[in-house]
C-alpha positions in Angstrom: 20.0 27.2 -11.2 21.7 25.6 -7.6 19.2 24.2 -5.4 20.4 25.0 -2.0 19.5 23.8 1.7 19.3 25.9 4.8 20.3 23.8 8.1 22.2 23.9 11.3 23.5 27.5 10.1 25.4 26.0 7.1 24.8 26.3 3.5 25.1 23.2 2.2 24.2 22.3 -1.6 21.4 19.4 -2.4 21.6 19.6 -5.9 20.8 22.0 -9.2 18.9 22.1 -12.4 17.5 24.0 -15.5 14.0 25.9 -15.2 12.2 26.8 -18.3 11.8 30.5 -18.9 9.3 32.5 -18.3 6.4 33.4 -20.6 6.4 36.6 -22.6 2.8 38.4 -21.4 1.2 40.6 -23.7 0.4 44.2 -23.2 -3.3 42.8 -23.1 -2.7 40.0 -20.7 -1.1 42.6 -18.5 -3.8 44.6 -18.3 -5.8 42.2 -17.7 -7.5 40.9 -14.3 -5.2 38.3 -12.7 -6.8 35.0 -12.3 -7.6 33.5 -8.9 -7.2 29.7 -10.6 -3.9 28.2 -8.9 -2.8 25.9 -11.8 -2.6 22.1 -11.4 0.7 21.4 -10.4 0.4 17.7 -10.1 -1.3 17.3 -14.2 0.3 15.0 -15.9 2.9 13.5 -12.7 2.9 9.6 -11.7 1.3 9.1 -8.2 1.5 6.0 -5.9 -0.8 6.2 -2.7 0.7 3.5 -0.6 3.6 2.5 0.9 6.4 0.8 -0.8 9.8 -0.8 -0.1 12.8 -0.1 -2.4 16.2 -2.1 -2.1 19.1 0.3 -2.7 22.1 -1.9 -3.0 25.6 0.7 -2.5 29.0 -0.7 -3.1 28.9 0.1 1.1 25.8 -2.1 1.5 22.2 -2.4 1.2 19.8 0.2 2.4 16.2 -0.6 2.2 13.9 2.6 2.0 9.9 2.5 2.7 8.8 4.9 -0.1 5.3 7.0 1.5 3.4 6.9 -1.2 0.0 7.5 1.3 2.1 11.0 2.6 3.5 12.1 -0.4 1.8 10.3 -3.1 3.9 12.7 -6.1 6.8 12.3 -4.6 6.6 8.3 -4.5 5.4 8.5 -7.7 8.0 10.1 -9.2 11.0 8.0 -7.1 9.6 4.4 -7.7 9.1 5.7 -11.9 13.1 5.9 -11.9 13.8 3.1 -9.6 12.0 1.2 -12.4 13.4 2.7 -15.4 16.8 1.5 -14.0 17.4 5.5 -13.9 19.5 5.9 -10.4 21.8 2.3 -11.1 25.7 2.9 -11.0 24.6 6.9 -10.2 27.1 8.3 -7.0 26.4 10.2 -4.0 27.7 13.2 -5.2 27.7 14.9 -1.9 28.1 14.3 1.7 27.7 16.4 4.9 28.8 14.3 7.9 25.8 15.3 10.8 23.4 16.7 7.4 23.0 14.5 4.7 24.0 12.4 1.6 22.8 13.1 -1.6 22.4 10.9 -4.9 20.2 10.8 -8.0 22.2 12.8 -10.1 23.1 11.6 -13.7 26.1 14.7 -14.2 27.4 13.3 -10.7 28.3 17.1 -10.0 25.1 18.5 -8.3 23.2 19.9 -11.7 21.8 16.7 -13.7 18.1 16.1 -13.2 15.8 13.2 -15.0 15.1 14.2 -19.0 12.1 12.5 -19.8 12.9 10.6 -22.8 9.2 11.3 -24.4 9.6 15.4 -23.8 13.0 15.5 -24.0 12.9 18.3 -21.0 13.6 17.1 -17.5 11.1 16.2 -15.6 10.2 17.9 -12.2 7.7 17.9 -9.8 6.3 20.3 -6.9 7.2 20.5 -3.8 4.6 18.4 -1.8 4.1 18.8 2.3 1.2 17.0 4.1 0.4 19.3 6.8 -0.8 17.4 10.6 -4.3 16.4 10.1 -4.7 17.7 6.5 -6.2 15.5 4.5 -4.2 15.8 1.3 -0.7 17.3 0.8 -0.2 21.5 0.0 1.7 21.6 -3.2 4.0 24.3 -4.5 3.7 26.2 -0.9 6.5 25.8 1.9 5.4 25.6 5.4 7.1 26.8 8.2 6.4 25.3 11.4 8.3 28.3 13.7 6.0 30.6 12.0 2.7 28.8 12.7 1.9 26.2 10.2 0.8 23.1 11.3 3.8 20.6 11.3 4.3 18.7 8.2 3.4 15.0 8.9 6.6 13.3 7.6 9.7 15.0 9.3 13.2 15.4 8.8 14.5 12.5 11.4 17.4 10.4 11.0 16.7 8.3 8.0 14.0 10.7 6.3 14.3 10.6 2.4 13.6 14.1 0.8 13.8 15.3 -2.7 16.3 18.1 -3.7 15.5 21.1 -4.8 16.6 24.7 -5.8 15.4 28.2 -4.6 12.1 27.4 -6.6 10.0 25.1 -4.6 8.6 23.0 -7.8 12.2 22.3 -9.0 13.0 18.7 -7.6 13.8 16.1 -10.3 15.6 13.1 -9.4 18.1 14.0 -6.7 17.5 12.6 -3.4 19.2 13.0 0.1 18.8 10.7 3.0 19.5 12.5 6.7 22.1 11.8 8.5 20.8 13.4 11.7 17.5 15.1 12.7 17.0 18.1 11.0 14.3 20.1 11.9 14.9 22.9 9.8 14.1 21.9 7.2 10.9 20.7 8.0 8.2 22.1 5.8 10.4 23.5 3.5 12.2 20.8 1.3 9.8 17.1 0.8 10.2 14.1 2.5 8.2 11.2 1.0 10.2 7.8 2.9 12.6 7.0 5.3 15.5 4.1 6.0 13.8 1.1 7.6 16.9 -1.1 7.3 20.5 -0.4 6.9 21.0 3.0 8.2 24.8 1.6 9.7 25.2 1.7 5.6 24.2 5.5 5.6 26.8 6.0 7.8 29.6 4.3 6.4 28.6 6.3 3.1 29.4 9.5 5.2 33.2 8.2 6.5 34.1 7.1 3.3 32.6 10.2 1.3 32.9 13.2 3.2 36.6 14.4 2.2 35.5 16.0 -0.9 38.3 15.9 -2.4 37.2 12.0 -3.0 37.6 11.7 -6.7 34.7 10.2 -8.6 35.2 7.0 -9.5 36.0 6.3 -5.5 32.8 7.6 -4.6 29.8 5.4 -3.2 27.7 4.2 -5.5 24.3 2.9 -5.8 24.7 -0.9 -7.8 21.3 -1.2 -8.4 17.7 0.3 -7.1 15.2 -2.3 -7.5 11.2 -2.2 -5.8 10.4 -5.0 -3.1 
């Protein structure tokens, strides 16, 4: 299933992965009342709840993201788990939209791979997570939209952000990442941003000139060297 982005009236694609099927309901489960329990969405998921520096090193140069784990304490959870694991090391940035975004984190290098937990053999996601202004803890599994009334998410997508890729299905985000190019308001509340570039950002954009011809092959593609925590 394709994970897709709405922005700046393009469609542009942030990456793709499998979703397990859904469960076969009885004839008695049917009838029966639905349950008002939301389930836990975050059981089992890594969290970090402060702030944390990671060192991407690209073959363009080194781009040092601050990871908000106090924000988005799933989503930093889940990013400085691979950094550790040596999971996003000699991966590519698959795809680049010059004035949108660059994407990385994806094992296939073609916009479908996802992490496959090693223990579960399944891939691993994780739900979309949006802290709302002066909420104390993050929504998960829920998109926001601002234009329709929702409180503005606190982390936003300006130059720099770092969001997770997802599909259609807002709990779908696995390891694929995209830094913004550009402020991107629309997409606030709807995809998770859980960092931003503090250093580097000139590197950002000399991973759009020298990526954005897709007709780059692979092996000439930026590429993260190594992705290492402060």
């Amino acid at each position: 299933m394709r994970r897709f982005i709405f922005g700046l009236a393009v469609l542009a694609l942030v990456g793709c992965s499998t979703t397990p099927p859904a469960s076969t309901i009885s004839t008695a489960q049917a009838q029966a009342p639905a349950q008002t329990t939301e389930p836990d969405l975050t059981k089992g998921l890594a969290t970090y709840a402060k702030k944390a520096r990671v060192n991407l090193t690209t073959t363009q140069g080194l781009i040092v993201l601050e990871v908000d784990g106090e924000n988005a304490p799933i989503s930093a959870g889940n990013f400085l788990d691979l950094v550790k694991r040596g999971f996003y090391d000699g991966l590519t940035f698959h795809r680049v939209v010059p004035n949108f975004v660059i994407q990385g984190g994806d094992p296939k290098g073609d916009g479908t791979g996802g992490f496959v937990d090693p223990v579960t053999k399944r891939e691993r996601t994780i739900p979309l997570e949006i802290k709302l202004d002066k909420a104390q803890t993050p929504t998960y599994g829920k998109v926001a939209s601002p234009v329709q009334g929702s409180a503005p998410p606190v982390l936003k997508h300006q130059r720099g952000a770092l969001a997770w890729a997802r599909s259609q299905d807002p709990n779908s985000a696995s390891s694929q990442f995209y830094i913004t190019v550009a402020d991107v308001n629309s997409l606030d509340g709807s995809y998770a941003v859980f960092g931003k570039v503090v250093e580097g950002i000139e590197v950002v954009d000399k991973i759009v000139a020298a990526n954005s011809d897709e007709q780059v092959p692979t092996d000439k593609r930026t590429k993260i060297v190594k992705a290492t925590v402060q």
